[in-house]
C-alpha positions in Angstrom: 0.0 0.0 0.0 1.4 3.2 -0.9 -0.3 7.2 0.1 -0.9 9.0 -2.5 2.4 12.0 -3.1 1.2 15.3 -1.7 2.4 17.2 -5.1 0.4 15.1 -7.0 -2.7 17.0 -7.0 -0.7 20.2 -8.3 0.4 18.0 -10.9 -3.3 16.6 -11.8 -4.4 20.7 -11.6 -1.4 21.2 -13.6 -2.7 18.8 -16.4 -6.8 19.8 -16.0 -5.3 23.4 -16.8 -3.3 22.5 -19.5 -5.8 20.5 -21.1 -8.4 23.2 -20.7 -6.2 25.3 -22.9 -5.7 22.9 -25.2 -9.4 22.9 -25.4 -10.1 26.7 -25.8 -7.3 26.8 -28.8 -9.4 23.9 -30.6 -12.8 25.9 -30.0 -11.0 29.5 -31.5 -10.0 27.1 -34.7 -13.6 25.9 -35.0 -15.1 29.2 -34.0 -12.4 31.5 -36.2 -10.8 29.8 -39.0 -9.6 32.9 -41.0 -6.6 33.0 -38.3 -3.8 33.2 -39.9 -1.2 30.2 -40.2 1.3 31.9 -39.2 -0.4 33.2 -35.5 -1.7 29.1 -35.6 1.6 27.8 -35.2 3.3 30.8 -33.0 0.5 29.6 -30.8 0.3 25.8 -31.1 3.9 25.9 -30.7 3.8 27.7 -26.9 1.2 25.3 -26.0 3.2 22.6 -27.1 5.7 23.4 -25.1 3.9 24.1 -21.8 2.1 21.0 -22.2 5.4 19.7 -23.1 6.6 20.8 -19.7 3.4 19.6 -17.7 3.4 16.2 -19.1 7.0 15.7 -18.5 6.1 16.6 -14.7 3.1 14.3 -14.9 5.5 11.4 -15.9 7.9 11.9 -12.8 4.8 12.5 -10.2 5.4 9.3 -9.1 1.3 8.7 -9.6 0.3 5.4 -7.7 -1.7 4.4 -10.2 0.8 5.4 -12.9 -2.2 5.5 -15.6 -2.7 9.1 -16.8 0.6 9.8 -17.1 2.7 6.6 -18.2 3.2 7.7 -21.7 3.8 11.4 -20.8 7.5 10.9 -21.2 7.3 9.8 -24.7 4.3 12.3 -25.5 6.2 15.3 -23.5 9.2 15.2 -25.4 7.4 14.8 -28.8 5.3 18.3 -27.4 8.7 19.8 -27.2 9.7 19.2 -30.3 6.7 20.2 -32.2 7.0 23.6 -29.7 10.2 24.4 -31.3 9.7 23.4 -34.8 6.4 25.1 -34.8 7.7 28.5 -33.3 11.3 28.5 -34.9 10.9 26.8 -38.6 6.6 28.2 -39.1 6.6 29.7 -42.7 9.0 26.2 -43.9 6.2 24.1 -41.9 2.7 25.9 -42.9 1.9 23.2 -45.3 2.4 20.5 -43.5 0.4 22.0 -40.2 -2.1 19.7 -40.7 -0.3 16.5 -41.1 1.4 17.2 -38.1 -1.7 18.0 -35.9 -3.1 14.7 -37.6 -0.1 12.6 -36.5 0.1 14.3 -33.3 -3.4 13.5 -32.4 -3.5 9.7 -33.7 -0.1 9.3 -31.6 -2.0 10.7 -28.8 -4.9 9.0 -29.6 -3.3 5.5 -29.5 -1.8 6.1 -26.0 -4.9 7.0 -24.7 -6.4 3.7 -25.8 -3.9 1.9 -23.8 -4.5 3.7 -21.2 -8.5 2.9 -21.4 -7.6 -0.5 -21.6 -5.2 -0.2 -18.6 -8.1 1.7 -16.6 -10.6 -1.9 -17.5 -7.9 -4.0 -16.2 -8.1 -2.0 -12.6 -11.6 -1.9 -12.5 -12.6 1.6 -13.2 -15.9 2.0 -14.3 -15.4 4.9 -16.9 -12.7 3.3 -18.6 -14.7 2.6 -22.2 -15.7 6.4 -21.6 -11.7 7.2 -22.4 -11.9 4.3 -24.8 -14.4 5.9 -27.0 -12.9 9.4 -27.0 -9.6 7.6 -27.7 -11.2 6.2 -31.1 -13.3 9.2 -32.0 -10.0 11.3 -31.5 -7.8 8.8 -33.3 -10.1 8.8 -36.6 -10.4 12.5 -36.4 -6.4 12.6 -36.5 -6.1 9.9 -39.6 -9.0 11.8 -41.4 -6.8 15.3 -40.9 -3.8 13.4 -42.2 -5.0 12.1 -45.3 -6.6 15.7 -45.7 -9.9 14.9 -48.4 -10.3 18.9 -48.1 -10.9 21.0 -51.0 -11.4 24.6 -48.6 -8.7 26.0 -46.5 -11.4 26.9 -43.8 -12.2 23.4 -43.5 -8.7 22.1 -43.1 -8.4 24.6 -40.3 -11.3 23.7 -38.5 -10.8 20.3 -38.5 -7.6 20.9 -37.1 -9.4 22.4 -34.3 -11.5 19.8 -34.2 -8.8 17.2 -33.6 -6.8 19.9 -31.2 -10.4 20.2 -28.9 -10.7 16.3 -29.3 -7.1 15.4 -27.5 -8.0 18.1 -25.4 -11.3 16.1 -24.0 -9.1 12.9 -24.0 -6.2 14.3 -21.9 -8.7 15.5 -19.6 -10.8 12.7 -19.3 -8.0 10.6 -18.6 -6.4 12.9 -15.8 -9.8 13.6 -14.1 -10.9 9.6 -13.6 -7.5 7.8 -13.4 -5.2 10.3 -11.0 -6.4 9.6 -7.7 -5.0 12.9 -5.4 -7.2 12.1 -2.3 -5.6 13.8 0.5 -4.0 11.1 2.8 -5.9 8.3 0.7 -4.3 4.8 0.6 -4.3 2.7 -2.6 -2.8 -0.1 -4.0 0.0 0.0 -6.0 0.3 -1.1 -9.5 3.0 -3.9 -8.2 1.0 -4.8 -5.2 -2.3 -4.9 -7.6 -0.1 -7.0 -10.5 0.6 -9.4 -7.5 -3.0 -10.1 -6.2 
């Protein structure tokens, strides 16, 4: 049995904040497509690399139940990458905006799923909730990569589309599997692999 780290509910608020913003940049693409490229990637890019930042401090939060955050490493480092490329290299990278938000979001998309299924296997009852946002945000993501889009407007609100979707995902996942109960006990992944 292990408590549950005291920072961990910073972390989890952290993440809820993160992916609330996440959330509020895929509404403006839905609600204002006529942004322009240029201002979409300046701003995808700092979000990337906040949530960059937050997920990498999700992945070392030591979280008992190491769900919401076991592919953060992989997923904060990727977030990092797209920060910079999207902020440093934007006008050699407009075209290919979608492509990346696509492949972004299936990435994303797939992790989540393992995470749904990971959820099932410890019982929690909302897991296919996480499951079905995980497939409704992966096909959003292959349907933005393959791009069958004849208007610019379109391409850009789907890419808000997909942005809002891994926003609902990432917060889905951190509100029902990151258990921050003050002083709670649970069982540890270990202790619940030996049962």
């Amino acid at each position: 049995m292990k408590r549950v780290p005291s920072h961990l509910r910073k972390i989890k608020w952290v993440n809820l904040l993160l992916s609330a913003l996440w959330l509020l940049c895929g509404l403006a693409l839905l609600i204002w497509p006529r942004i322009s490229s240029e201002v979409i990637c300046y701003v995808l890019g700092g979000l990337c690399l906040i949530c960059g930042i937050g997920k990498l401090l999700g992945y070392f939060s030591k979280d008992p139940y190491r769900l919401a955050f076991q592919f953060d490493l992989a997923l904060g480092i990727l977030c990092l990458v797209l920060g910079i490329i999207l902020i440093f290299f934007s006008r050699a990278i407009l075209s290919l905006l979608p492509v990346i938000v696509g492949i972004y979001t299936v990435v994303s998309g797939v992790f989540k799923l393992q995470t749904a299924f990971e959820a099932k296997r410890f019982g929690m009852n909302k897991w296919w909730g996480m499951l079905l946002i995980s497939l409704v945000t992966i096909a959003i993501g292959v349907v933005l990569f393959l791009r069958p889009f004849s208007s610019a407007m379109l391409v850009i609100r789907f890419m808000g589309l997909a942005i809002l979707a891994d926003g609902i995902q990432d917060l889905t996942a951190t509100a029902y599997t990151v258990n921050t109960k003050p002083n709670g006990i649970i069982i540890d992944v270990d202790d619940f692999r030996e049962v």
